[in-house]
VOPAGU-2260 file (C-alpha; in pm, 1 decimal, decimal comma):
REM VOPAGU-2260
SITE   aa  ch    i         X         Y         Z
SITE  UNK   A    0   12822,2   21410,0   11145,3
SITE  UNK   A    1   12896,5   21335,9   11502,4
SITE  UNK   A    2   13297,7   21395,4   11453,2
SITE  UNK   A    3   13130,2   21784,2   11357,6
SITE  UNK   A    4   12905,2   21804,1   11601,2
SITE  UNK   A    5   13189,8   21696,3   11872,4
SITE  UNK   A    6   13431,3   21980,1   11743,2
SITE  UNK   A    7   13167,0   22261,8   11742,5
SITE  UNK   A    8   13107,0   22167,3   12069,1
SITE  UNK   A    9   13456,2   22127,2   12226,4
SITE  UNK   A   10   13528,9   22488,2   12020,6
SITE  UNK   A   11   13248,7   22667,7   12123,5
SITE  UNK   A   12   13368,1   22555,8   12480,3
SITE  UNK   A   13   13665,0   22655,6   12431,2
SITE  UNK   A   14   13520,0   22975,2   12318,0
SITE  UNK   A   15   13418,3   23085,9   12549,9
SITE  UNK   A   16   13624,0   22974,9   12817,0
SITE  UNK   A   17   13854,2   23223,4   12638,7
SITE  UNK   A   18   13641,5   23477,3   12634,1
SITE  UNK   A   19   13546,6   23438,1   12983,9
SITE  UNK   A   20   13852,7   23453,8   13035,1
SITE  UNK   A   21   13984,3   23792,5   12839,4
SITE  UNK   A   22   13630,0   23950,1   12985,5
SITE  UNK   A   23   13751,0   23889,9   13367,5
SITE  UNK   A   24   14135,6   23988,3   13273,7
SITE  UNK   A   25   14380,1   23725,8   13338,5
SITE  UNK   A   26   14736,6   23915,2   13441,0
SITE  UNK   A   27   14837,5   23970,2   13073,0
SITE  UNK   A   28   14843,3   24271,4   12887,3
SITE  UNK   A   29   14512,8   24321,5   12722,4
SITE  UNK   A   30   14735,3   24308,7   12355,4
SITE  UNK   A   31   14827,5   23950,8   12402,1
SITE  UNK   A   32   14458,8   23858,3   12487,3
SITE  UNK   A   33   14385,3   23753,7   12174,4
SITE  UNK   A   34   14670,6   23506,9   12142,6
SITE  UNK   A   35   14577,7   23340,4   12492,4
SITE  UNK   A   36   14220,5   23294,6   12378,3
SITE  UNK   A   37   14349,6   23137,8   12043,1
SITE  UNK   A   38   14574,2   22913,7   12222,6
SITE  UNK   A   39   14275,0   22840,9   12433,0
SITE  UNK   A   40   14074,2   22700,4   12152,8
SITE  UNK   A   41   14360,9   22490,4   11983,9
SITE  UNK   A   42   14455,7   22360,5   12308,9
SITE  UNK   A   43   14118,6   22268,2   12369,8
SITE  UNK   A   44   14107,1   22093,1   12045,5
SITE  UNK   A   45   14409,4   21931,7   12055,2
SITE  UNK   A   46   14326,2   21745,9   12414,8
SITE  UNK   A   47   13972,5   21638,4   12252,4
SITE  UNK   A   48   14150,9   21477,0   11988,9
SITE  UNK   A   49   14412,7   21317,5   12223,5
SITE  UNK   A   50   14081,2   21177,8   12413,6
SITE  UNK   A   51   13923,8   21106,5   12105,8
SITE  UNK   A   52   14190,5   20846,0   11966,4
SITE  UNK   A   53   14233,1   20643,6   12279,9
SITE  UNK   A   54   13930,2   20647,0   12405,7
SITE  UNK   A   55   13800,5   20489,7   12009,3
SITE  UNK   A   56   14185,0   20242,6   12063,1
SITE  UNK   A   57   14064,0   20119,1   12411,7
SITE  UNK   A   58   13707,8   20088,7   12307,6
SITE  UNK   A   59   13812,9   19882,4   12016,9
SITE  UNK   A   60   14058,8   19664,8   12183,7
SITE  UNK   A   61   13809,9   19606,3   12516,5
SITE  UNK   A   62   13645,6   19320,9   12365,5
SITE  UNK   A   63   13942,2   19122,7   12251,4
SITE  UNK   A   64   14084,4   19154,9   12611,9
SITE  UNK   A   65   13765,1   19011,0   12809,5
SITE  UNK   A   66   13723,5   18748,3   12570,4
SITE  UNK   A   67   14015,2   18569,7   12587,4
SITE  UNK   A   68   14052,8   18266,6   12795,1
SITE  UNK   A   69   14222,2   17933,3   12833,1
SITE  UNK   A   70   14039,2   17664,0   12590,1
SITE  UNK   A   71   13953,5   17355,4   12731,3
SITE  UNK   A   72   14153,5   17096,4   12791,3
SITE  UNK   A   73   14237,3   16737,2   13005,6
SITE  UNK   A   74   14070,4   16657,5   13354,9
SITE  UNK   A   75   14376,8   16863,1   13553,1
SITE  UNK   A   76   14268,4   17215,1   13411,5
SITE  UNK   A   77   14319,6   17237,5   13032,8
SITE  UNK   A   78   14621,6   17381,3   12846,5
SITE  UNK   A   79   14668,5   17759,6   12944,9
SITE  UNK   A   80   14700,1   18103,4   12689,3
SITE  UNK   A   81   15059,3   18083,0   12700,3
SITE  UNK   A   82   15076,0   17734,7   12579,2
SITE  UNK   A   83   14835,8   17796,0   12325,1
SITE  UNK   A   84   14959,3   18109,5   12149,9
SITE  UNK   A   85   15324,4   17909,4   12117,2
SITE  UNK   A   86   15158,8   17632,4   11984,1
SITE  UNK   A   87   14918,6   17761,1   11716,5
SITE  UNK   A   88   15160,7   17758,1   11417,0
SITE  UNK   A   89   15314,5   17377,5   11443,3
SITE  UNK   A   90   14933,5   17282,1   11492,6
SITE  UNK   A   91   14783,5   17510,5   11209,2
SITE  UNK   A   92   15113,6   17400,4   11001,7
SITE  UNK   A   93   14988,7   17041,4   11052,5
SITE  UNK   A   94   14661,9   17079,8   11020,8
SITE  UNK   A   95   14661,4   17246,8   10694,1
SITE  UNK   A   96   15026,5   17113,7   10584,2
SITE  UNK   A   97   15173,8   17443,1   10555,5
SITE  UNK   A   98   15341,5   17687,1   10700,3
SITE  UNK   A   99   15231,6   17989,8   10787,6
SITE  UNK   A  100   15356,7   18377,6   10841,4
SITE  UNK   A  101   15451,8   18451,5   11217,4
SITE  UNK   A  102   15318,2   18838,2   11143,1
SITE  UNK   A  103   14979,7   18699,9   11055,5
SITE  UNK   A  104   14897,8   18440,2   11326,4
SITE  UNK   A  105   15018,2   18691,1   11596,4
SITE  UNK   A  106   14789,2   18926,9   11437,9
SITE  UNK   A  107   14509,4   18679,7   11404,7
SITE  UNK   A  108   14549,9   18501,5   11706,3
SITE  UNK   A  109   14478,5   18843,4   11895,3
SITE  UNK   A  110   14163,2   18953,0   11712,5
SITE  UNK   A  111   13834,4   18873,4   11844,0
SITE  UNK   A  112   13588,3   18743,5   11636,9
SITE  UNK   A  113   13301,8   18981,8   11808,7
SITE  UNK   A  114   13029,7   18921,4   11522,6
SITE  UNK   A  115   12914,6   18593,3   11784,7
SITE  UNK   A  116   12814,9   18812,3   12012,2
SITE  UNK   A  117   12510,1   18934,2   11829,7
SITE  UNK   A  118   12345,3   18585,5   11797,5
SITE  UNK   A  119   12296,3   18511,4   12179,4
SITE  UNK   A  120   12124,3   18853,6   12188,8
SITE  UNK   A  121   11845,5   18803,3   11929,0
SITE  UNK   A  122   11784,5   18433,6   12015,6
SITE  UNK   A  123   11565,5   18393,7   12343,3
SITE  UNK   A  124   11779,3   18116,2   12469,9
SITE  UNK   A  125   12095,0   18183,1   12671,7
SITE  UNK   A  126   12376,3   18016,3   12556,8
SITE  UNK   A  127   12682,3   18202,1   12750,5
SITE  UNK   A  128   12975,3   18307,6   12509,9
SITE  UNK   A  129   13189,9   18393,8   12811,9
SITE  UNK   A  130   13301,2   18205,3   13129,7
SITE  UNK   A  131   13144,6   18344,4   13463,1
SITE  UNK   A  132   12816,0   18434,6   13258,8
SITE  UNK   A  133   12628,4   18110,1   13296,2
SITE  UNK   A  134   12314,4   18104,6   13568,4
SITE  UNK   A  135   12385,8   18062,9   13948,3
SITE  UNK   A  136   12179,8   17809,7   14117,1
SITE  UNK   A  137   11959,8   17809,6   13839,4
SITE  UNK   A  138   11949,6   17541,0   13562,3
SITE  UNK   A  139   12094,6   17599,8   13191,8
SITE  UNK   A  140   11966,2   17574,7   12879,8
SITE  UNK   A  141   12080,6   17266,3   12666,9
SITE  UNK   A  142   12260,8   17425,9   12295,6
SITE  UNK   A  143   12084,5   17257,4   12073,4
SITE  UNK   A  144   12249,1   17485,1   11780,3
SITE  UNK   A  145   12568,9   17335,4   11604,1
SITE  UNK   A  146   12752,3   17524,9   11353,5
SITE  UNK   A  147   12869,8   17207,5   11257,9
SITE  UNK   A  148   12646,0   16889,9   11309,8
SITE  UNK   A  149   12777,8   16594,8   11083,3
SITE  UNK   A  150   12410,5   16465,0   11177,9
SITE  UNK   A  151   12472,4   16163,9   10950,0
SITE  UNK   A  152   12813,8   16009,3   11154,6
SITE  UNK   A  153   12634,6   15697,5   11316,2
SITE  UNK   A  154   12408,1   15648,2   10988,2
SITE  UNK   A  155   12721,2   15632,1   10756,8
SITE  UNK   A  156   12876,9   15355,2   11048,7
SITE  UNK   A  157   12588,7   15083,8   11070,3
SITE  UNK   A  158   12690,5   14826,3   11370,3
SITE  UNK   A  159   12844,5   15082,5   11597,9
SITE  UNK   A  160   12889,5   14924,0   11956,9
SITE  UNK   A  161   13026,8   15225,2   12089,2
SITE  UNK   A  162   12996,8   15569,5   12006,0
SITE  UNK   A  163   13238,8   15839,6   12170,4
SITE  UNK   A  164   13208,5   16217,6   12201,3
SITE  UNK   A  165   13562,4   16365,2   12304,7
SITE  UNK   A  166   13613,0   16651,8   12461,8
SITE  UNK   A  167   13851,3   16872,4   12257,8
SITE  UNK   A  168   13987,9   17251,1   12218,9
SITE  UNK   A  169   14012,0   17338,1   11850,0
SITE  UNK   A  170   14409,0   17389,9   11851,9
SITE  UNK   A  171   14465,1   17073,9   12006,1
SITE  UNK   A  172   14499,9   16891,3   11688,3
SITE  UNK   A  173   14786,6   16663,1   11817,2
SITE  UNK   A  174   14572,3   16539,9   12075,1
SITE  UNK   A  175   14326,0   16449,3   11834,0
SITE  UNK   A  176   14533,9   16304,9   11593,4
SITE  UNK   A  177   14657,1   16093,0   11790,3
SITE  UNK   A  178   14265,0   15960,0   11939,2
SITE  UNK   A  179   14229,8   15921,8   11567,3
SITE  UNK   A  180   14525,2   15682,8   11534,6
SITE  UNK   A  181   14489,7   15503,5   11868,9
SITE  UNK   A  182   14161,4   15353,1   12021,8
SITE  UNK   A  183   13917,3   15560,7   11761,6
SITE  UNK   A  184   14056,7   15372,9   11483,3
SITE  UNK   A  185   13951,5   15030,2   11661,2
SITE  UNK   A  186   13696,9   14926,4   11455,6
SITE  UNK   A  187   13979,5   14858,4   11197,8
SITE  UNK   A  188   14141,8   14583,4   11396,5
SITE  UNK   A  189   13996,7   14225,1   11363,8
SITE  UNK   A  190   14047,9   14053,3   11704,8
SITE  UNK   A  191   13780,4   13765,5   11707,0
SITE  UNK   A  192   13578,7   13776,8   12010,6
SITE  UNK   A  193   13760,9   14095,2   12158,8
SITE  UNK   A  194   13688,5   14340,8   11858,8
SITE  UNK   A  195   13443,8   14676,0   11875,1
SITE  UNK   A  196   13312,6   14855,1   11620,3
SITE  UNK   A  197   13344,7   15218,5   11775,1
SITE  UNK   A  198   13272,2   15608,9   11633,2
SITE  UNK   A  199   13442,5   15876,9   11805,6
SITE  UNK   A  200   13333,0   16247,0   11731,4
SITE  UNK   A  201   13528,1   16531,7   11888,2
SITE  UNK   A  202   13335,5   16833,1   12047,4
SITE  UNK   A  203   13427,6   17181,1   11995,5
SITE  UNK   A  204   13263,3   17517,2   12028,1
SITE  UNK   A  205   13304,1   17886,0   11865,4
SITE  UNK   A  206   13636,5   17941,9   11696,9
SITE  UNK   A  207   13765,8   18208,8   11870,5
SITE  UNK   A  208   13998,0   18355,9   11575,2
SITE  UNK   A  209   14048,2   18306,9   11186,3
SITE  UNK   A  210   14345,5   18052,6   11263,7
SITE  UNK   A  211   14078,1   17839,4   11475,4
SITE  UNK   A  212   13828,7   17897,6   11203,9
SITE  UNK   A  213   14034,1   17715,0   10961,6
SITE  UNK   A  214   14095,8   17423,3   11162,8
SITE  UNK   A  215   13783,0   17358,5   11235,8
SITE  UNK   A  216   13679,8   17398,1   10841,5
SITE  UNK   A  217   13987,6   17161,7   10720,7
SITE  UNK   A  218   13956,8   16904,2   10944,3
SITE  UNK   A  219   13618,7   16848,8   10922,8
SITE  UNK   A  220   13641,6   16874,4   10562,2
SITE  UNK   A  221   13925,3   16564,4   10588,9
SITE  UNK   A  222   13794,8   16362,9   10865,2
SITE  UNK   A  223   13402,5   16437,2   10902,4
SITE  UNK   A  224   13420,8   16398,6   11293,6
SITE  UNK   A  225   13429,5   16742,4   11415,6
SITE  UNK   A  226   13090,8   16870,1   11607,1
SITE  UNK   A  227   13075,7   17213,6   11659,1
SITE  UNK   A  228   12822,2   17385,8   11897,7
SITE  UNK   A  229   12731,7   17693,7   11932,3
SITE  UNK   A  230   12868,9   17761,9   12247,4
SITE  UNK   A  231   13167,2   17950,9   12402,1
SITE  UNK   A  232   13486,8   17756,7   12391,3
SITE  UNK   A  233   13623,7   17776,1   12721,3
SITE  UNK   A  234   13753,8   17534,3   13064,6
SITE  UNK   A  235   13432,0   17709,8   13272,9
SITE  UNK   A  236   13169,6   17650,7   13000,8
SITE  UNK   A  237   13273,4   17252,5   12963,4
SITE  UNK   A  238   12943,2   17183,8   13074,2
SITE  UNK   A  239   12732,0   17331,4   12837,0
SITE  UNK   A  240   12997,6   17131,6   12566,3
SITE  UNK   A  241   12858,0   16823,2   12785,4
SITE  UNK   A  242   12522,7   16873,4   12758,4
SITE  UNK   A  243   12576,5   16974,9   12386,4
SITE  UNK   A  244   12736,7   16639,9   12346,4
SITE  UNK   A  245   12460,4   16431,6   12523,8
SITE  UNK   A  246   12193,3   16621,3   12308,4
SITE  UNK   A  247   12387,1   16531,9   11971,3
SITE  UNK   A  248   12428,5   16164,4   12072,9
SITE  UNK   A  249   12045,0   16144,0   12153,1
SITE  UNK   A  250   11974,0   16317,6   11849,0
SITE  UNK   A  251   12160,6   16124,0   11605,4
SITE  UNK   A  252   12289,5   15813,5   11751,3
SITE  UNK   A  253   12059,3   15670,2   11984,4
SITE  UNK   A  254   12027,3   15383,4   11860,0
SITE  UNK   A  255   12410,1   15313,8   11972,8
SITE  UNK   A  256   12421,1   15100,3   12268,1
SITE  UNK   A  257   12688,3   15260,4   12443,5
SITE  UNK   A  258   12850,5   15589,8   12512,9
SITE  UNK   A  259   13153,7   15675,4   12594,5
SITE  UNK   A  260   13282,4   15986,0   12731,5
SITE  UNK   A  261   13663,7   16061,8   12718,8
SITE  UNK   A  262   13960,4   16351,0   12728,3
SITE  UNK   A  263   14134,4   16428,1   12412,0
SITE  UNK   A  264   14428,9   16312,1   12623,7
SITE  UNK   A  265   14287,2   15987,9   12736,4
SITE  UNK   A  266   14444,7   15666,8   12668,7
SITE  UNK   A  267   14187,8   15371,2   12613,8
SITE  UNK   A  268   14197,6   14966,3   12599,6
SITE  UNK   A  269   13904,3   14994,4   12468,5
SITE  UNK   A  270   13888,0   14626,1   12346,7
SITE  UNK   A  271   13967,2   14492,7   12689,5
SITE  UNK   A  272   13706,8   14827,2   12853,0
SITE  UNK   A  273   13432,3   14708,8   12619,7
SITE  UNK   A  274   13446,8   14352,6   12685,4
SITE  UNK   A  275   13388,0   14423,9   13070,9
SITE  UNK   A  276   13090,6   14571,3   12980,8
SITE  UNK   A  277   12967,7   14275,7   12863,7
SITE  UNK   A  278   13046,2   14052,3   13199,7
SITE  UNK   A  279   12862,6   14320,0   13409,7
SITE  UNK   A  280   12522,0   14219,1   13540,2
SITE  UNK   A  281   12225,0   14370,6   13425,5
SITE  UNK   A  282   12197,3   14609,5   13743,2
SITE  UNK   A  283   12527,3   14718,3   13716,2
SITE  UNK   A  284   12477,9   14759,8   13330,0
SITE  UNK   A  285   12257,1   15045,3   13458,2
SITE  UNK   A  286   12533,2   15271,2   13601,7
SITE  UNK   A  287   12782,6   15519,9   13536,0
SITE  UNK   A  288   13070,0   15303,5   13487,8
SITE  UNK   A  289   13400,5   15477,7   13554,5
SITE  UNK   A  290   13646,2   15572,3   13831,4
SITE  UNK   A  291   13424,2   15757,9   14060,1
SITE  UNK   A  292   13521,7   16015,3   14293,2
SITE  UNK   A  293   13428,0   16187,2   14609,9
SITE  UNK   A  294   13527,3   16544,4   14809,9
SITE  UNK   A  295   13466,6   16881,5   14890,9
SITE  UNK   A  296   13388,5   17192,4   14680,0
SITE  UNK   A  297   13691,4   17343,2   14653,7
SITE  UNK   A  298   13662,9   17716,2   14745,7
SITE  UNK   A  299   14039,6   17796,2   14671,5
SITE  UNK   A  300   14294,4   17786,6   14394,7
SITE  UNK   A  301   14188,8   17681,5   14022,4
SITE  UNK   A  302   13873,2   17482,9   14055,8
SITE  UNK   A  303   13737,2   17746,6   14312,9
SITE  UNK   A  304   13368,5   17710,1   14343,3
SITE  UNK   A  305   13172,7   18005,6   14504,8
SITE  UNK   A  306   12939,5   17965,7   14764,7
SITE  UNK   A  307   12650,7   18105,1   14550,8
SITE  UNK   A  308   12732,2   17854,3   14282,7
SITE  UNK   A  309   12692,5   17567,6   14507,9
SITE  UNK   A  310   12640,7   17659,2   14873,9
SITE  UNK   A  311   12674,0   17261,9   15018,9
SITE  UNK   A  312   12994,8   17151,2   15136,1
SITE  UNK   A  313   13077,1   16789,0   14973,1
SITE  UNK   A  314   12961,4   16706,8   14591,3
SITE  UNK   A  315   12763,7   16381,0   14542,1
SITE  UNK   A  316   12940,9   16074,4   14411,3
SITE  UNK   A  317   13070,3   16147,5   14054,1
SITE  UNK   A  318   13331,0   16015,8   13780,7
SITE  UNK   A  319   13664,9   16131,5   13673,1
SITE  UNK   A  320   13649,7   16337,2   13368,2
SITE  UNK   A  321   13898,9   16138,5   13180,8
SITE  UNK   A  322   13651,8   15851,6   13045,2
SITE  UNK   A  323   13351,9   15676,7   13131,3
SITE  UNK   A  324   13092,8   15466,4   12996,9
SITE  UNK   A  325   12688,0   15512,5   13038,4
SITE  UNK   A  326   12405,2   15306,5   12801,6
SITE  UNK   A  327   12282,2   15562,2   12574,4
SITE  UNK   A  328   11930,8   15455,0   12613,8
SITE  UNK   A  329   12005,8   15672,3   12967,3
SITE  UNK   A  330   12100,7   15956,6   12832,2
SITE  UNK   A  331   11744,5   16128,1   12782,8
SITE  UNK   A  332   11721,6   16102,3   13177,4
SITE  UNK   A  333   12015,7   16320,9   13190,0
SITE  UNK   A  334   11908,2   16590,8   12914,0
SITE  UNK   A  335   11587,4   16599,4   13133,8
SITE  UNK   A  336   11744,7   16631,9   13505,9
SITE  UNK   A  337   11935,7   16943,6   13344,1
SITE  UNK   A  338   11581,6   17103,0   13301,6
SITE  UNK   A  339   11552,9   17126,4   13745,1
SITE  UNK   A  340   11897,1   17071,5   13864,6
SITE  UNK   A  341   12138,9   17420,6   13901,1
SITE  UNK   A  342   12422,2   17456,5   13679,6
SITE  UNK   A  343   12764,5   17398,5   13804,9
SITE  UNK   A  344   13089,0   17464,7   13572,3
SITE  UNK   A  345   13250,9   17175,4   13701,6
SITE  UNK   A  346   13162,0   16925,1   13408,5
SITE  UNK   A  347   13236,6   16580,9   13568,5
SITE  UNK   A  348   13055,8   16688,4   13852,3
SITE  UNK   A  349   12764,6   16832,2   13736,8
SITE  UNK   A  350   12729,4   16544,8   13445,1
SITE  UNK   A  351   12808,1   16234,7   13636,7
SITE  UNK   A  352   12726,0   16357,3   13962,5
SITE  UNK   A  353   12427,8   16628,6   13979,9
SITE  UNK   A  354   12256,1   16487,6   13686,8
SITE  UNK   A  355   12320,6   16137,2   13766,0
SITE  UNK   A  356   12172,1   16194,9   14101,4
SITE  UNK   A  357   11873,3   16371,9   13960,1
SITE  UNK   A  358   11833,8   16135,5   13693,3
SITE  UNK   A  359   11842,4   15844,1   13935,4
SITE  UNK   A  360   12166,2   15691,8   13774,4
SITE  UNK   A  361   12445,9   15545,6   13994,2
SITE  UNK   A  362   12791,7   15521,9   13987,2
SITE  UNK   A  363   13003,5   15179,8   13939,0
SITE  UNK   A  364   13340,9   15235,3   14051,2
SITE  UNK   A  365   13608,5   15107,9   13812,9
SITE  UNK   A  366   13875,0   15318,0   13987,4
SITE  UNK   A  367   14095,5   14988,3   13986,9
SITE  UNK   A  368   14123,6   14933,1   13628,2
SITE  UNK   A  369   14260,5   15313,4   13590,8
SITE  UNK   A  370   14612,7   15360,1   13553,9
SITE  UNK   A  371   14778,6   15658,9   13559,2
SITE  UNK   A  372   15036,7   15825,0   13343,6
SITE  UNK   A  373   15287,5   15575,7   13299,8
SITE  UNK   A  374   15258,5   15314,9   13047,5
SITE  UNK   A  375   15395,7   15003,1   13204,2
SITE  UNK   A  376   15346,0   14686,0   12961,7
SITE  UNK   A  377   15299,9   14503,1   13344,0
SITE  UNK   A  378   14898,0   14616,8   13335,2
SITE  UNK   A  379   14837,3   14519,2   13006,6
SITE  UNK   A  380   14519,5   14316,5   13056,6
SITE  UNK   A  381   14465,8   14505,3   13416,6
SITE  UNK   A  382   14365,9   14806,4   13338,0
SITE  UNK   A  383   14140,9   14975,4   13086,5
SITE  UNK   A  384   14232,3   15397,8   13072,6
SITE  UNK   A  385   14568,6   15607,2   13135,5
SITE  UNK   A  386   14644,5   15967,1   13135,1
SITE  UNK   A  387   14929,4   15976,3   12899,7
SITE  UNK   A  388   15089,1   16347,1   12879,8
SITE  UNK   A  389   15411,4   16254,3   12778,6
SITE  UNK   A  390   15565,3   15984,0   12537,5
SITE  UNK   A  391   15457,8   15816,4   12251,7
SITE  UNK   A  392   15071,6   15691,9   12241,2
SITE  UNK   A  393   15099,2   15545,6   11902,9
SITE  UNK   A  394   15364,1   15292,9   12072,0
SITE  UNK   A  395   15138,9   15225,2   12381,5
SITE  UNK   A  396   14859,6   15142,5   12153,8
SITE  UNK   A  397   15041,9   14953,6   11962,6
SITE  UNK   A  398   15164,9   14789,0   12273,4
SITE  UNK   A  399   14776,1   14742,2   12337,4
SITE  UNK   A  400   14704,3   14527,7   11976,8
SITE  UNK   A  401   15029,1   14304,9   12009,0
SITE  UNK   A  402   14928,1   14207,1   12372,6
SITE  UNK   A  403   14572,3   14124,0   12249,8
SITE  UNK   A  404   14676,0   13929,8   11952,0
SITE  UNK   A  405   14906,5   13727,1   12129,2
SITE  UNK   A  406   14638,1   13647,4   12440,2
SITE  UNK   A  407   14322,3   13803,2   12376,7
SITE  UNK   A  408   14285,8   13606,9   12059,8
SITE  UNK   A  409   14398,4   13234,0   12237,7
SITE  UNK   A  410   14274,6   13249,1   12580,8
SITE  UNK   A  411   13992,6   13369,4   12761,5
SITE  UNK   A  412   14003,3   13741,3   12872,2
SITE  UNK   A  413   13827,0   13848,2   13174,7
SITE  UNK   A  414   13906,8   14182,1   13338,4
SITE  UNK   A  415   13650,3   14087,5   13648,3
SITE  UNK   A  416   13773,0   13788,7   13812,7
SITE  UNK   A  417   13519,5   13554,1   13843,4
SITE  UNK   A  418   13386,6   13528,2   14171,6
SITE  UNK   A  419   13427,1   13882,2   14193,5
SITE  UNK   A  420   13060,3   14097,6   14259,7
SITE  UNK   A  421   13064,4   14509,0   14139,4
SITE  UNK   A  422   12847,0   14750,6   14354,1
SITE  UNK   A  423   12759,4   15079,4   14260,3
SITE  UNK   A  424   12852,0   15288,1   14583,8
């Protein structure tokens, strides 16, 4: 064995390092020169061992450290590690309804499932598992692999208007709860003229532990709207979830007019959102339609972009994160820019901006129909998305029905005054 082989080695070493050593006289009296060369030996042995076990410990526990990093999350950055590890037990405890040992999630949540690893190595396309791994000024490979697919969602749900991929982490199972319970669930609502029949899917990629494993398996085994890709779940590979999304929705859904893109933390009218769609012109129809955005690369601080990743100073017109709105029939243009145009991280920018720009898409600001974070009932009819972190959404939404029922229903609702002309920029 190799163990053997090691130890004849390190003793025959040791050996004669001893031996060497007796041979050349070392200041001891030639009747303890046996003892020092035995000593010699063990000592030798001992040390290997030593070396042995924690060089095999760090070796073993290498992996787990470089592969852990914060999941993905809402526009400002996603929720970190430390956030995450305190919240894996309420969220496993509700996704599975029970509770669960502290001993065993701490011990699951910090082992690695490295087995992934293998499957990017014997397939010819690179899919990163990692952040910092994906091409630099180069463009990426679409995944096209799910480990879940539900390839049937928009076949089971004839008449969808709208069909909406969400951007999710696998432990934020509040978050999706409450999409599921809010503007996902509109299809259930009968408001005469104002109603939408709308799918929402939520994207995830590799579980990166047994706990996320069996989120991923029980919800999709309840709800039957979890798409998994076989990709590396993590804030600098949201990209490669977008383009995973856009090649799912092309896939399966195209025959869905519309497409909407949103947060798992994104708050939605989308009654009042999707009727706008329907005043817009037929050039504007064309567009990105979102709140669109405009800057620098940022070359400090969280959302650092390196030179090499994209060496020009200001990105190209793009769209908040949060939520937007495209026809699906554009969506192949986008799969197709991705072929020539370099990767960036940066998903809203390289979706809605790079793409869009190679694709020949524009952007049609709606920036004054987003609210923020506050829910004020003042707006309700004025603005279609808000960024709710804190309070209840399942009140705001319901805020959202009443108002509609009570106006929506009796009077004409416009969210573009008439008059009023939309430009792309």
């Amino acid at each position: 064995s190799l163990w053997g082989e090691d130890v004849s080695l390190v003793l025959s070493v040791g050996i004669g390092l001893a031996s060497r050593a007796v041979l050349q006289g070392v200041a001891v009296p030639g009747r303890y020169s046996v003892k020092v060369a035995w000593l010699l030996v063990l000592g030798s042995a001992g040390l290997y061992i030593l070396y042995v076990s924690s060089f095999t410990s760090a070796t073993y526990l290498l992996p787990v450290r470089l592969s852990y990093s914060e999941p993905p999350g809402d526009q400002d950055g996603g929720q970190g590690e430390a956030e995450t590890t305190t919240r894996i037990e309420d969220q496993v405890s509700s996704a599975s309804g029970a509770s669960v040992d502290q001993n065993v999630i701490s011990r699951q949540a910090s082992t690695h499932l490295t087995s992934t690893h293998l499957i990017d190595q014997e397939r010819s396309t690179f899919i990163p598992i990692e952040p910092d791994t994906s091409p630099v000024r180069q463009p990426a490979n679409i995944p096209t692999r799910f480990l879940i697919e539900e390839a049937d969602y928009c076949e089971k749900r004839p008449g969808l208007q709208v069909i909406a991929y969400v951007h999710s982490a696998i432990t934020r199972v509040g978050h999706r709860r409450d999409v599921r319970a809010t503007w996902a669930n509109a299809s259930n609502y009968d408001l005469g003229d104002i109603s939408v029949k709308v799918g929402a899917v939520f994207m995830v990629g590799r579980a990166k532990n047994e706990i996320e494993r069996q989120i991923v398996q029980e919800e999709s085994q309840r709800y039957h709207d979890i798409v998994q890709g076989d990709y590396g779940d993590h804030y600098r590979l949201l990209s490669y979830k977008g383009l995973a999304s856009l090649y799912w929705i092309n896939k399966h859904c195209s025959h869905v007019p519309w497409t909407l893109h949103s947060d798992d933390d994104t708050h939605i009218d989308i009654f009042l959102f999707y009727r706008a769609l329907q005043e817009l012109d037929d050039v504007n129809r064309k567009h990105f339609i979102c709140s669109h955005m405009y800057g620098p690369a940022l070359r400090k601080g969280r959302w650092k972009v390196r030179y090499e990743e994209y060496p020009a100073q200001n990105y190209p017109l793009y769209c908040s994160g949060g939520a937007w709105f495209l026809q699906t029939s554009f969506i192949p243009r986008l799969l197709e820019a991705s072929k020539v145009v370099p990767f960036l991280w940066v998903d809203d920018t390289y979706i809605t901006g790079l793409l869009a720009k190679g694709a020949g898409i524009k952007q049609l600001g709606f920036q004054d129909f987003y609210g923020s974070g506050e829910a004020d009932r003042k707006v309700l009819g004025h603005q279609v998305v808000w960024f709710i972190k804190y309070g209840s959404r399942l009140g705001w939404w319901q805020d959202i029905v009443n108002y509609h029922r009570n106006h929506s229903m009796h009077n004409p609702v416009t969210l573009i005054p008439k008059g009023k002309v939309l430009r792309s920029t």
